[in-house]
mmCIF file as gemmi writes it, N, C-alpha and C atoms, coordinates in Angstrom:
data_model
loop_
_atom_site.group_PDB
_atom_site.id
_atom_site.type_symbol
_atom_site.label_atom_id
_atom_site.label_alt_id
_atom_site.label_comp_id
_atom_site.label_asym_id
_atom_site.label_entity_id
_atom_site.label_seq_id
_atom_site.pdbx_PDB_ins_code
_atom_site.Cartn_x
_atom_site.Cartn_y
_atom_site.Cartn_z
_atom_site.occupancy
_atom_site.B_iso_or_equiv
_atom_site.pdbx_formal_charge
_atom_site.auth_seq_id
_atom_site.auth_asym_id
_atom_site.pdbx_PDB_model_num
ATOM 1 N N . UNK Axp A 1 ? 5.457 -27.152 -24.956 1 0 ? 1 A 1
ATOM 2 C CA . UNK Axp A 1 ? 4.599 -26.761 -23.852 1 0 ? 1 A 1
ATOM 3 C C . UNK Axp A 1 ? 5.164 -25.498 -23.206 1 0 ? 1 A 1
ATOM 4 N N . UNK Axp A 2 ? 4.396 -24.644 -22.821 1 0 ? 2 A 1
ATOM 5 C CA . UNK Axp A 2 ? 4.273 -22.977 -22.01 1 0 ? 2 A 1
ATOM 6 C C . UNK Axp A 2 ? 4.247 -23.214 -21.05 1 0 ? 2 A 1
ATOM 7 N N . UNK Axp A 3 ? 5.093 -22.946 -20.017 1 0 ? 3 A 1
ATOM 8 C CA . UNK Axp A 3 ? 4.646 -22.701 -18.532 1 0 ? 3 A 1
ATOM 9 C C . UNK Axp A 3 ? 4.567 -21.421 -18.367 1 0 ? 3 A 1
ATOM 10 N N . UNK Axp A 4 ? 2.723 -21.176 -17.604 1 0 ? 4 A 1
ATOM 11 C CA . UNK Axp A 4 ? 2.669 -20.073 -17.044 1 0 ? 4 A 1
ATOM 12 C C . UNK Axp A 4 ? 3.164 -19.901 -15.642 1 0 ? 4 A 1
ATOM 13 N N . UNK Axp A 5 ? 4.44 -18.744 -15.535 1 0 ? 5 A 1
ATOM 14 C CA . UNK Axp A 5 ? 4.755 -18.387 -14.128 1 0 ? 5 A 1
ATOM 15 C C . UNK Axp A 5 ? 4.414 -17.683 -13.736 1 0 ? 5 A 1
ATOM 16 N N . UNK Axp A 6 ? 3.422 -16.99 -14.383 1 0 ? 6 A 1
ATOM 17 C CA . UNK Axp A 6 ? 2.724 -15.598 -13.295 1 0 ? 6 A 1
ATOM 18 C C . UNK Axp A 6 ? 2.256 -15.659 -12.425 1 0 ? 6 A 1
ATOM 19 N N . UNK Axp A 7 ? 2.716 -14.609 -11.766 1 0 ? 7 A 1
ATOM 20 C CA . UNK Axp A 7 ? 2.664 -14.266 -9.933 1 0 ? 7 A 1
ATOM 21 C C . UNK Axp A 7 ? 0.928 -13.878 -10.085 1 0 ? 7 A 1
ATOM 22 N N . UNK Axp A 8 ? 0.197 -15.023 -8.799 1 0 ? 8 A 1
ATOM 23 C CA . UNK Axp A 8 ? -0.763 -13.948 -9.186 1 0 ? 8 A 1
ATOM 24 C C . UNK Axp A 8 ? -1.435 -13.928 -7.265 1 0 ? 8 A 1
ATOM 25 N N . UNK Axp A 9 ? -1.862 -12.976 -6.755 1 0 ? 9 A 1
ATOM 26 C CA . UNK Axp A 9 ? -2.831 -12.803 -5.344 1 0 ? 9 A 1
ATOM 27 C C . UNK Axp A 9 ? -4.035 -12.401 -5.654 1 0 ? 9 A 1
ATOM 28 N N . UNK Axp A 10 ? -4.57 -13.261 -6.696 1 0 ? 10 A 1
ATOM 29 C CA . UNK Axp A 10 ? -6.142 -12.836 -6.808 1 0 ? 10 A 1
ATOM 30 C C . UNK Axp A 10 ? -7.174 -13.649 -6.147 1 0 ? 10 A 1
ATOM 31 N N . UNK Axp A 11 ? -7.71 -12.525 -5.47 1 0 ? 11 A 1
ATOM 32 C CA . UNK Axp A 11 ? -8.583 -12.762 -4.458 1 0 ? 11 A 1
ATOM 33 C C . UNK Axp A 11 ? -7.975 -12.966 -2.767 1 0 ? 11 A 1
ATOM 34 N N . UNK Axp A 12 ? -7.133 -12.363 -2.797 1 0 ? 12 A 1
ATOM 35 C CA . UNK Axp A 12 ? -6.072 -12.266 -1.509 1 0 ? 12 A 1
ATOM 36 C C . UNK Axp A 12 ? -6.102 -10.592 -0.786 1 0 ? 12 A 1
ATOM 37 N N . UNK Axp A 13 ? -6.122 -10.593 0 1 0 ? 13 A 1
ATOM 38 C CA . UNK Axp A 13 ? -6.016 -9.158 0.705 1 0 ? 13 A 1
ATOM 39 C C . UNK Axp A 13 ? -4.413 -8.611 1.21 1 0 ? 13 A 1
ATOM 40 N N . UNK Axp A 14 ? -3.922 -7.372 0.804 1 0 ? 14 A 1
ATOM 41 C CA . UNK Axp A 14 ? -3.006 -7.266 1.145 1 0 ? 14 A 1
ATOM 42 C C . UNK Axp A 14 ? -3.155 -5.701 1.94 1 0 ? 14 A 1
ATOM 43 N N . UNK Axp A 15 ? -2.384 -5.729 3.009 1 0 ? 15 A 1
ATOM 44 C CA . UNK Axp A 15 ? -2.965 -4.811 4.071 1 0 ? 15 A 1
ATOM 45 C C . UNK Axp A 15 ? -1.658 -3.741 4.18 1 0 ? 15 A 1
ATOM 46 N N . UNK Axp A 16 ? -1.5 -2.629 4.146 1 0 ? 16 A 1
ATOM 47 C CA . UNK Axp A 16 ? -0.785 -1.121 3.762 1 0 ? 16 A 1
ATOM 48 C C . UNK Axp A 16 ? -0.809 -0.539 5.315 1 0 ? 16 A 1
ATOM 49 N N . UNK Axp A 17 ? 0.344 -0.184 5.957 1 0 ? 17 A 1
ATOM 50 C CA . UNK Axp A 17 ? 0.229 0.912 6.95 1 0 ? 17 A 1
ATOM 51 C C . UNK Axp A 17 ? 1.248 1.797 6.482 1 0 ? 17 A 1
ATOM 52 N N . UNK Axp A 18 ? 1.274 3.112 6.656 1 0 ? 18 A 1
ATOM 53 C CA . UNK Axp A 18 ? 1.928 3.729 6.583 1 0 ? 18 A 1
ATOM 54 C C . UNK Axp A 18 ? 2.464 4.798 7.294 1 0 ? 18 A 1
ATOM 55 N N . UNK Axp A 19 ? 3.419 5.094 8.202 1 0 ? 19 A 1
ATOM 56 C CA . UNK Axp A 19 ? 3.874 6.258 9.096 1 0 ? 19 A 1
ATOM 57 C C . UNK Axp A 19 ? 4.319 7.125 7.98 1 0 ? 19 A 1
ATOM 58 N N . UNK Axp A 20 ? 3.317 8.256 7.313 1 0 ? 20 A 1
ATOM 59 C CA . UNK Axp A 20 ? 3.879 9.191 6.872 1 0 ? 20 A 1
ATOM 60 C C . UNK Axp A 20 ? 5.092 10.06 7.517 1 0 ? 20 A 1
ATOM 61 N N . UNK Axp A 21 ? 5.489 11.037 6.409 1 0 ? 21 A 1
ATOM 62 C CA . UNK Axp A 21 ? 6.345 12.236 7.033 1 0 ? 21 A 1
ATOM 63 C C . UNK Axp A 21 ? 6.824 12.734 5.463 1 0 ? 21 A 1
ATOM 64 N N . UNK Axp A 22 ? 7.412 13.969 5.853 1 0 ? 22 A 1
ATOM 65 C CA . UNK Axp A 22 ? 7.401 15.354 4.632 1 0 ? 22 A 1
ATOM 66 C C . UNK Axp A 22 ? 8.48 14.188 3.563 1 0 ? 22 A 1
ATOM 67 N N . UNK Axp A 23 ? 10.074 13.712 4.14 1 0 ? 23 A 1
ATOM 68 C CA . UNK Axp A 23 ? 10.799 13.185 3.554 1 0 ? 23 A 1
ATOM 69 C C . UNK Axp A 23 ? 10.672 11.475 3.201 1 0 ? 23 A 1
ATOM 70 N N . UNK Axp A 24 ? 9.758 10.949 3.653 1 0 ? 24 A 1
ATOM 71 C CA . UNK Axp A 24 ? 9.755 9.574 3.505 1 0 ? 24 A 1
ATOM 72 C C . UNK Axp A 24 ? 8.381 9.048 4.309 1 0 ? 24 A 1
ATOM 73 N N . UNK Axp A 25 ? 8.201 7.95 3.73 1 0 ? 25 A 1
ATOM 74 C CA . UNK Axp A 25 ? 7.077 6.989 4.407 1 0 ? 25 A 1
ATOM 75 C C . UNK Axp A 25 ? 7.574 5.305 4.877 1 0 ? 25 A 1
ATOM 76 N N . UNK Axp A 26 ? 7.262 5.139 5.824 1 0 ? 26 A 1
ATOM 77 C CA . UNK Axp A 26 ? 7.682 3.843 6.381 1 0 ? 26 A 1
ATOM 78 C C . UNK Axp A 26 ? 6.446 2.929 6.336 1 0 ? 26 A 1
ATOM 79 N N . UNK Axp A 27 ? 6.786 2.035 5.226 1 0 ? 27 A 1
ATOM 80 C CA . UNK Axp A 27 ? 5.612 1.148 5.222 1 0 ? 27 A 1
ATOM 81 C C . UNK Axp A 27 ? 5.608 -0.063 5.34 1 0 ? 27 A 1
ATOM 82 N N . UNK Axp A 28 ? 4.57 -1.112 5.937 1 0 ? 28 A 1
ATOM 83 C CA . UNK Axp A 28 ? 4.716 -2.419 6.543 1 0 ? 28 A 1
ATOM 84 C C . UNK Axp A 28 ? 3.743 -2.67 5.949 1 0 ? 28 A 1
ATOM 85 N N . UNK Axp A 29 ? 3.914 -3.843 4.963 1 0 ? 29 A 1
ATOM 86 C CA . UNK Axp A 29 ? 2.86 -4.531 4.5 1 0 ? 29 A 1
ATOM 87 C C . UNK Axp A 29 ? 2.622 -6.48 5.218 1 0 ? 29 A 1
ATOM 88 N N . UNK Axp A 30 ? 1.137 -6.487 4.899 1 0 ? 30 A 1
ATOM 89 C CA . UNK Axp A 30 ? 0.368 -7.594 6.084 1 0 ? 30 A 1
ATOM 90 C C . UNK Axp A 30 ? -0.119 -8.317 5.284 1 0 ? 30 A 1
ATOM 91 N N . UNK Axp A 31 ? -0.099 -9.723 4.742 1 0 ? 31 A 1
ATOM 92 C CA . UNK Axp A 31 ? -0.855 -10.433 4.357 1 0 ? 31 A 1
ATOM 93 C C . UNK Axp A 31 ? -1.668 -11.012 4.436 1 0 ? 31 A 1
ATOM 94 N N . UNK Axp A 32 ? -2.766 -12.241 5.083 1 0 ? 32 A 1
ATOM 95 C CA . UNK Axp A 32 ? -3.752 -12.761 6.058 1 0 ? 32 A 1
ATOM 96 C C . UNK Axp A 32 ? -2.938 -13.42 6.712 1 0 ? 32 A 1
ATOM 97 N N . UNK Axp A 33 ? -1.827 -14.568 6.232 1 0 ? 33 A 1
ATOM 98 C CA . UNK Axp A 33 ? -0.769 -14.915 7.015 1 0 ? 33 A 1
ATOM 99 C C . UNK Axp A 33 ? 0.311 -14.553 7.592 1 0 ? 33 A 1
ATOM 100 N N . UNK Axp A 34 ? 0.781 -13.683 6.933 1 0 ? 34 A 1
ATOM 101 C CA . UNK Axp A 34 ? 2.173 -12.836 7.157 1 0 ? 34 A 1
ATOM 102 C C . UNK Axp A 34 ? 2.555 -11.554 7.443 1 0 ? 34 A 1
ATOM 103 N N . UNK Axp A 35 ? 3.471 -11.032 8.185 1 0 ? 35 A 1
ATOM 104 C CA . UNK Axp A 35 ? 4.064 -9.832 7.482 1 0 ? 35 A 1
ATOM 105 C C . UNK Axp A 35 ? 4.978 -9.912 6.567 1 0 ? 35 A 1
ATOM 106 N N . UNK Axp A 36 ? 5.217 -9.181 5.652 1 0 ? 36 A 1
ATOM 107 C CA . UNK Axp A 36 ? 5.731 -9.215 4.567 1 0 ? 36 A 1
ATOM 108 C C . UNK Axp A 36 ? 7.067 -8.11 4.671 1 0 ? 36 A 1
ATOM 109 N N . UNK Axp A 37 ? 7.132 -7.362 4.728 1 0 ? 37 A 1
ATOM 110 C CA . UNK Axp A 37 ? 8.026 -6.37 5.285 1 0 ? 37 A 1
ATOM 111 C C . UNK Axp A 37 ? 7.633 -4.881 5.933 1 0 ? 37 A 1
ATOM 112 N N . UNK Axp A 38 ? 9.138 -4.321 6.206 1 0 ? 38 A 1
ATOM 113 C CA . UNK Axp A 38 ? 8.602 -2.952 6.484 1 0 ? 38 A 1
ATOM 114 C C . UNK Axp A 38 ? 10.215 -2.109 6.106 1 0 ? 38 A 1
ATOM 115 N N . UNK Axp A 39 ? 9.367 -1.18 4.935 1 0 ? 39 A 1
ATOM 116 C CA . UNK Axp A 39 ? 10.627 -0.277 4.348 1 0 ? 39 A 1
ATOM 117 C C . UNK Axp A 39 ? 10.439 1.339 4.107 1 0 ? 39 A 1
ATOM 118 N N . UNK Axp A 40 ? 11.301 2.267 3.937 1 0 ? 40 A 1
ATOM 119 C CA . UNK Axp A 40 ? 11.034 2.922 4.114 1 0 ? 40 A 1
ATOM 120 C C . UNK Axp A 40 ? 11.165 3.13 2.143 1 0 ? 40 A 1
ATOM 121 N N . UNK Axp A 41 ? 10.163 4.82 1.991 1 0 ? 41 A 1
ATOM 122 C CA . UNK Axp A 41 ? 10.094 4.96 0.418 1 0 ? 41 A 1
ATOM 123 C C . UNK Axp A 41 ? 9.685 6.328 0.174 1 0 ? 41 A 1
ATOM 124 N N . UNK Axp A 42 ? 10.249 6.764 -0.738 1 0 ? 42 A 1
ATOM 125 C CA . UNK Axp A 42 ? 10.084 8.502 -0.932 1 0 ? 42 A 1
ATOM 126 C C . UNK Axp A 42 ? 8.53 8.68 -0.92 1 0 ? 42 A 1
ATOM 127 N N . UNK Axp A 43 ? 7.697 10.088 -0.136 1 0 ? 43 A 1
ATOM 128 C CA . UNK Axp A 43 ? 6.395 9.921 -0.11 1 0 ? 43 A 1
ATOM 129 C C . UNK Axp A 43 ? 5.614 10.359 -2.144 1 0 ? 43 A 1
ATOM 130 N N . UNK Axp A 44 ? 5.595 9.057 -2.233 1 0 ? 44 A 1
ATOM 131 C CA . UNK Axp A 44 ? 4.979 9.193 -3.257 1 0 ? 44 A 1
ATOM 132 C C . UNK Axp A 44 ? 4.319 7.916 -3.663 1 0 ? 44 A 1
ATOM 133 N N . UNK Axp A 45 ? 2.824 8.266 -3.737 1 0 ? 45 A 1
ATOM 134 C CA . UNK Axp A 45 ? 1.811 7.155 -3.759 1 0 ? 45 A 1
ATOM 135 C C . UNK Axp A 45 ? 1.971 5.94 -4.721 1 0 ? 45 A 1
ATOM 136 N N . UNK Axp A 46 ? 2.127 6.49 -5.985 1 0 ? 46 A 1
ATOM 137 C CA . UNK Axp A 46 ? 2.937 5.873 -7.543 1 0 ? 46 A 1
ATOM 138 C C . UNK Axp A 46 ? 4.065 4.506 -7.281 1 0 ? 46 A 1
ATOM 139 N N . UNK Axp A 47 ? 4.758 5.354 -6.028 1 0 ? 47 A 1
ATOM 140 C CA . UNK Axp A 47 ? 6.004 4.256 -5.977 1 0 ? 47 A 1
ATOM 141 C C . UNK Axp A 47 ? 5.396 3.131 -5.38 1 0 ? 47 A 1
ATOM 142 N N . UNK Axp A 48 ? 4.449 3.395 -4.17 1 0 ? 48 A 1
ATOM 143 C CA . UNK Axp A 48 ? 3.806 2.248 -3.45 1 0 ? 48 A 1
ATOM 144 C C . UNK Axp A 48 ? 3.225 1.692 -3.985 1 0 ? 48 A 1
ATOM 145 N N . UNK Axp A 49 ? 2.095 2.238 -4.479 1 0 ? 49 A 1
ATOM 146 C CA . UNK Axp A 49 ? 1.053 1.371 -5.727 1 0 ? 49 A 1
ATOM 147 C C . UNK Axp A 49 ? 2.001 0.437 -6.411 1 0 ? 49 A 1
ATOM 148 N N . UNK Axp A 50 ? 3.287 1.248 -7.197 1 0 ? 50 A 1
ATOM 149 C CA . UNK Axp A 50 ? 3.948 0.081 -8.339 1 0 ? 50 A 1
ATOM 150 C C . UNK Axp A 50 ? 4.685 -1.296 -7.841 1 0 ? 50 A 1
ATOM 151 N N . UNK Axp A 51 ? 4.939 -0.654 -6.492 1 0 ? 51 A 1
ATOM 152 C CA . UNK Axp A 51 ? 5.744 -1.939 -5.183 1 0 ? 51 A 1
ATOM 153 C C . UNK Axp A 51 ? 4.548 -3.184 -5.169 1 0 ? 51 A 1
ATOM 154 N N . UNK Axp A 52 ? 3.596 -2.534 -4.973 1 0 ? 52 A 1
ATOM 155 C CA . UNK Axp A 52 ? 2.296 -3.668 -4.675 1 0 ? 52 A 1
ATOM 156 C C . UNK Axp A 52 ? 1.747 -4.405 -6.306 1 0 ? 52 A 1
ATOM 157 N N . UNK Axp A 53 ? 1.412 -3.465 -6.971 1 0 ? 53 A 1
ATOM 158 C CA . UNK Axp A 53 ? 1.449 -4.355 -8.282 1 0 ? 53 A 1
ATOM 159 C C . UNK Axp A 53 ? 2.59 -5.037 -8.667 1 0 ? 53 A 1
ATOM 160 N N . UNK Axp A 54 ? 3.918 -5.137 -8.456 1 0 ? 54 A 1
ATOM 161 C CA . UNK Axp A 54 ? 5.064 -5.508 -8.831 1 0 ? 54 A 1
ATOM 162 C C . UNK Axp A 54 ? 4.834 -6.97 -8.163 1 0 ? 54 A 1
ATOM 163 N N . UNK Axp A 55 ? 5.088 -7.123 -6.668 1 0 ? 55 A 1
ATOM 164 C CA . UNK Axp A 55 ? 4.984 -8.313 -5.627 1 0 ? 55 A 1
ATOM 165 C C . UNK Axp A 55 ? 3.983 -9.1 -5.26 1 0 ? 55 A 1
ATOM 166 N N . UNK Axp A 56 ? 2.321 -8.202 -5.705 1 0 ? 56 A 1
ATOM 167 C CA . UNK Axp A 56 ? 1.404 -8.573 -5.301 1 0 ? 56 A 1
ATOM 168 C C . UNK Axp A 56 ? 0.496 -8.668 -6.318 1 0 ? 56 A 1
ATOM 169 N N . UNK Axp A 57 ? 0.626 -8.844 -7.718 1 0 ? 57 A 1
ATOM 170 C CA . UNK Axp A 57 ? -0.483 -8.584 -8.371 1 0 ? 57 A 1
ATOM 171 C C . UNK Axp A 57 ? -1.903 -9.148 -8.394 1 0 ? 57 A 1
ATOM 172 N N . UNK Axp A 58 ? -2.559 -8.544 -8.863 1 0 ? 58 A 1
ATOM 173 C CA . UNK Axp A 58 ? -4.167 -9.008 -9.146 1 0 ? 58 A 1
ATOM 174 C C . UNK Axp A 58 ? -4.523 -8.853 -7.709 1 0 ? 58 A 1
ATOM 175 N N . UNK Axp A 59 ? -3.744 -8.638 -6.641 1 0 ? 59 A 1
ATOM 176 C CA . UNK Axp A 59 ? -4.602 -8.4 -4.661 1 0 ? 59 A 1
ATOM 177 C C . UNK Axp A 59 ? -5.295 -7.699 -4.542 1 0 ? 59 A 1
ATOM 178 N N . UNK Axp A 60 ? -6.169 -7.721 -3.689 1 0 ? 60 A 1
ATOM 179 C CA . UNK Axp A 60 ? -6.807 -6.45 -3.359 1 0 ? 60 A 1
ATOM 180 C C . UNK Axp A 60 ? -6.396 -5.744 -2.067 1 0 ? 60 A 1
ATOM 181 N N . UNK Axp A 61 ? -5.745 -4.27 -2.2 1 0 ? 61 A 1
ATOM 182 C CA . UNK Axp A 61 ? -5.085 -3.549 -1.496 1 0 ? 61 A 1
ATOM 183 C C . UNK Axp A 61 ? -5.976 -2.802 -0.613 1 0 ? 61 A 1
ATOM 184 N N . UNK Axp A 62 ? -5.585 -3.133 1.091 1 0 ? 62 A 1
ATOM 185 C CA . UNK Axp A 62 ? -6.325 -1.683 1.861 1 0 ? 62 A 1
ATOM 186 C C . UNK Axp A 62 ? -5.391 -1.35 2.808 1 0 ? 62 A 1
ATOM 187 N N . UNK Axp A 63 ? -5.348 0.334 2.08 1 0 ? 63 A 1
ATOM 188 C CA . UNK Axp A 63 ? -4.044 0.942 3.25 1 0 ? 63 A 1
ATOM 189 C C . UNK Axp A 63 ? -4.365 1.553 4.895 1 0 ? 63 A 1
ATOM 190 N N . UNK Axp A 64 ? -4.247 2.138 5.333 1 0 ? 64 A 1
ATOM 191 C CA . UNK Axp A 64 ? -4.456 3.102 7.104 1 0 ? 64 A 1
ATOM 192 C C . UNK Axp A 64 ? -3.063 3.458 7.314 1 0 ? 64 A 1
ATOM 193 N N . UNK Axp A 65 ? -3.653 4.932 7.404 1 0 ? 65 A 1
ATOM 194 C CA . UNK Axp A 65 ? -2.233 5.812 8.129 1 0 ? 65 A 1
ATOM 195 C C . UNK Axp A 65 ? -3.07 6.692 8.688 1 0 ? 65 A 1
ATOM 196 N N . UNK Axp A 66 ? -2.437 7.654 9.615 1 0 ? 66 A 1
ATOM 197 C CA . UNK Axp A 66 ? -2.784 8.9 10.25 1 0 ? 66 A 1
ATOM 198 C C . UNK Axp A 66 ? -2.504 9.966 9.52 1 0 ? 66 A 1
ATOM 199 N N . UNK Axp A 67 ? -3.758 10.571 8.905 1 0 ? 67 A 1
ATOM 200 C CA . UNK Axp A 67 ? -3.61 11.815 8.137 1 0 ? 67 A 1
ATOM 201 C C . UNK Axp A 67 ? -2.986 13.135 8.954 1 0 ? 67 A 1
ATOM 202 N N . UNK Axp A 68 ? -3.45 13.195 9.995 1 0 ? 68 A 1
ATOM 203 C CA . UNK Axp A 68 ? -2.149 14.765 10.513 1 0 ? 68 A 1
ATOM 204 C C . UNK Axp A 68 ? -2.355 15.732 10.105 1 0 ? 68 A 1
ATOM 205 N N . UNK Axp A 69 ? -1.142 16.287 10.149 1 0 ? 69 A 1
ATOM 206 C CA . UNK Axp A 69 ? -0.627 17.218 9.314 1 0 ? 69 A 1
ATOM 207 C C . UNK Axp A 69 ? -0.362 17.172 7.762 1 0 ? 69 A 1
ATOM 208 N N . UNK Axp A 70 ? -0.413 16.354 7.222 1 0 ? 70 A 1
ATOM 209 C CA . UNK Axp A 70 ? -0.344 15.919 5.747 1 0 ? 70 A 1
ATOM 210 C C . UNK Axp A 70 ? -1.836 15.515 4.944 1 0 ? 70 A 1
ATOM 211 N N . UNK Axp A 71 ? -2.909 15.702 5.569 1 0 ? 71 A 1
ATOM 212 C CA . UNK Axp A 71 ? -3.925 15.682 5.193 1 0 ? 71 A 1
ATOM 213 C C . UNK Axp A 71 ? -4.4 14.493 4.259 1 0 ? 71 A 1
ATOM 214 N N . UNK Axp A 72 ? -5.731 14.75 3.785 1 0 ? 72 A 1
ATOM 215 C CA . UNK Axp A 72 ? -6.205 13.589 3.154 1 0 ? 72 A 1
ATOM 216 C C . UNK Axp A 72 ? -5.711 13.541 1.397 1 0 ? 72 A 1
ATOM 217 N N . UNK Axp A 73 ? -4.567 13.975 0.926 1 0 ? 73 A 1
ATOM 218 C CA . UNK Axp A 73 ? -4.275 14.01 -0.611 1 0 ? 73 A 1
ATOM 219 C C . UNK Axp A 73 ? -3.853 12.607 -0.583 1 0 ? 73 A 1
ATOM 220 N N . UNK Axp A 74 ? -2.886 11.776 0.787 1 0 ? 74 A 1
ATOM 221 C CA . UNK Axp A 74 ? -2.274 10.646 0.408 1 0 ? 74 A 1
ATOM 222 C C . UNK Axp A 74 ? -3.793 9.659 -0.262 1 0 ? 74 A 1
ATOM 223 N N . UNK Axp A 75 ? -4.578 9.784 0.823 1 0 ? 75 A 1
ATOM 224 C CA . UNK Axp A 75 ? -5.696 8.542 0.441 1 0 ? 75 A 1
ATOM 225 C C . UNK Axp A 75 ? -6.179 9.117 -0.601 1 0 ? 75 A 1
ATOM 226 N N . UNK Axp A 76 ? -6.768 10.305 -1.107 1 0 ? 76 A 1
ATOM 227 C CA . UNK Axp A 76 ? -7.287 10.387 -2.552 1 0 ? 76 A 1
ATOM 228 C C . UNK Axp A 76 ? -6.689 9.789 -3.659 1 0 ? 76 A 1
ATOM 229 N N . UNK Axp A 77 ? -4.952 10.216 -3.165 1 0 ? 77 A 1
ATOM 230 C CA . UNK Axp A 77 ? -4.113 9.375 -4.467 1 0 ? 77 A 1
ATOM 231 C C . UNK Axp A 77 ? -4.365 8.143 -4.661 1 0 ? 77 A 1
ATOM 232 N N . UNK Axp A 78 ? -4.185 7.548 -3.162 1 0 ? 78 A 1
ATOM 233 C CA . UNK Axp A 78 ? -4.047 6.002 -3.168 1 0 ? 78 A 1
ATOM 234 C C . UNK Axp A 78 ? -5.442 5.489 -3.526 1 0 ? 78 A 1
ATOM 235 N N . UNK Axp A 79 ? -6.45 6.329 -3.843 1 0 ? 79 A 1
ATOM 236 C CA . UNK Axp A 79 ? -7.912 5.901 -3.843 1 0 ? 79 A 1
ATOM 237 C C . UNK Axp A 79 ? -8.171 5.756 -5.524 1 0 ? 79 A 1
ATOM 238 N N . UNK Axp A 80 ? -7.686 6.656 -6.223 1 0 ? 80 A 1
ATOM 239 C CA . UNK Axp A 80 ? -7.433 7.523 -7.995 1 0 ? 80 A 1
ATOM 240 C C . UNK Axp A 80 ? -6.528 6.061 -8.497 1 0 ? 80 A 1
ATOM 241 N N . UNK Axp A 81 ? -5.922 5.237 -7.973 1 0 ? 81 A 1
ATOM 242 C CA . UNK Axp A 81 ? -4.578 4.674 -8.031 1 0 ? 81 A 1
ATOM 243 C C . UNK Axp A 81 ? -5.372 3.252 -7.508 1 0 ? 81 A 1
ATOM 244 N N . UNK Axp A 82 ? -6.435 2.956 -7.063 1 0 ? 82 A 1
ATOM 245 C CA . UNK Axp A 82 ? -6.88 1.445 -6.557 1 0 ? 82 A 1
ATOM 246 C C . UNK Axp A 82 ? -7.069 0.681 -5.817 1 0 ? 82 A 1
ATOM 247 N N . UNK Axp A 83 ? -6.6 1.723 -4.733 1 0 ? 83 A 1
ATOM 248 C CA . UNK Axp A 83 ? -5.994 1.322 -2.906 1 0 ? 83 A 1
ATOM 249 C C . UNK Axp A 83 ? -7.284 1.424 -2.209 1 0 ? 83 A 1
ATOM 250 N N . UNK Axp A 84 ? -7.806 0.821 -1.3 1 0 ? 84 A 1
ATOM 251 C CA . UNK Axp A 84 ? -8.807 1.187 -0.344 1 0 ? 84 A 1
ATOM 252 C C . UNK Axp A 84 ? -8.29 1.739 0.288 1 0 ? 84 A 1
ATOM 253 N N . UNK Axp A 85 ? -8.58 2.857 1.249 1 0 ? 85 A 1
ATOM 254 C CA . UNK Axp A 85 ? -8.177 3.395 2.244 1 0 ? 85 A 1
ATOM 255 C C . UNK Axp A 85 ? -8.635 3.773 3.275 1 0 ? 85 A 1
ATOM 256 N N . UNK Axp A 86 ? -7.998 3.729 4.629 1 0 ? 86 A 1
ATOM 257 C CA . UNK Axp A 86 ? -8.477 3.898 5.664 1 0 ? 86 A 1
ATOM 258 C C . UNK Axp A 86 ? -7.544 5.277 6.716 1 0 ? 86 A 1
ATOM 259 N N . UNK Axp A 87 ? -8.424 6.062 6.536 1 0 ? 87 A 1
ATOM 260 C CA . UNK Axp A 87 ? -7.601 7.702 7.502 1 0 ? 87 A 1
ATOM 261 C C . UNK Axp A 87 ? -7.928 8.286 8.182 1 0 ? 87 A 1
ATOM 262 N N . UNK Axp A 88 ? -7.593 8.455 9.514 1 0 ? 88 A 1
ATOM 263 C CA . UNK Axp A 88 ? -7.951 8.709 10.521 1 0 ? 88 A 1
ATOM 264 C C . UNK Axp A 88 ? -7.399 10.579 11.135 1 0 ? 88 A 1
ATOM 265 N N . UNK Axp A 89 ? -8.028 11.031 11.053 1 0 ? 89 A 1
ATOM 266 C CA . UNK Axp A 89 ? -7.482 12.889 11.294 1 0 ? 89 A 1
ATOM 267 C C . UNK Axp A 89 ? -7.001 12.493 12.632 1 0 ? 89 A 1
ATOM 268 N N . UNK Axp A 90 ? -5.662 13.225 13.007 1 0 ? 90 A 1
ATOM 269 C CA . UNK Axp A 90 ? -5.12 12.846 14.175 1 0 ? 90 A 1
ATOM 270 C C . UNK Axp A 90 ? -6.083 13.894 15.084 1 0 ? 90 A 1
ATOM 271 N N . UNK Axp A 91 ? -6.311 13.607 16.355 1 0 ? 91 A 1
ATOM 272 C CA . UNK Axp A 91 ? -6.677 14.801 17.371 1 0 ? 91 A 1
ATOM 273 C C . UNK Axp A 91 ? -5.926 14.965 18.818 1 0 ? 91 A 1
């Protein structure tokens, strides 16, 4: 007999904030029950995406940060990549 151990959050929401900046992003992820953590990670969309498929697979991901000064490339990535996203132009 096989035991399947795969991790799976399908059909689960997993919720992305992110305080951008040029050298790093500080991100806190939200579950419906939990927070889950908050770490910091070189700004690059790839690494986050692979963090969330790694811990969270099969979820469905929606991020929000304040676009700024860094504009809307983060959410296109994170959009190209599977992420819902939510971005708000600072004023």
């Amino acid at each position: 007999m096989v035991k399947d151990n795969k991790l799976s959050f399908q059909g689960q929401h997993i919720y992305v904030g992110i305080d951008t900046g040029k050298k790093s992003w500080t991100v806190t992820i939200l579950t419906d029950q939990i927070e889950h953590k908050t770490f910091n990670q070189p700004p690059v969309p790839e690494t986050l995406v692979g963090y969330l498929h790694k811990n969270f697979p099969e979820a469905h991901y929606t991020c929000a940060y304040e676009a700024g000064f860094f504009g809307f490339w983060i959410y296109e990535a994170l959009e190209k990549l599977g992420v819902d996203c939510i971005s708000r132009s600072a004023e």
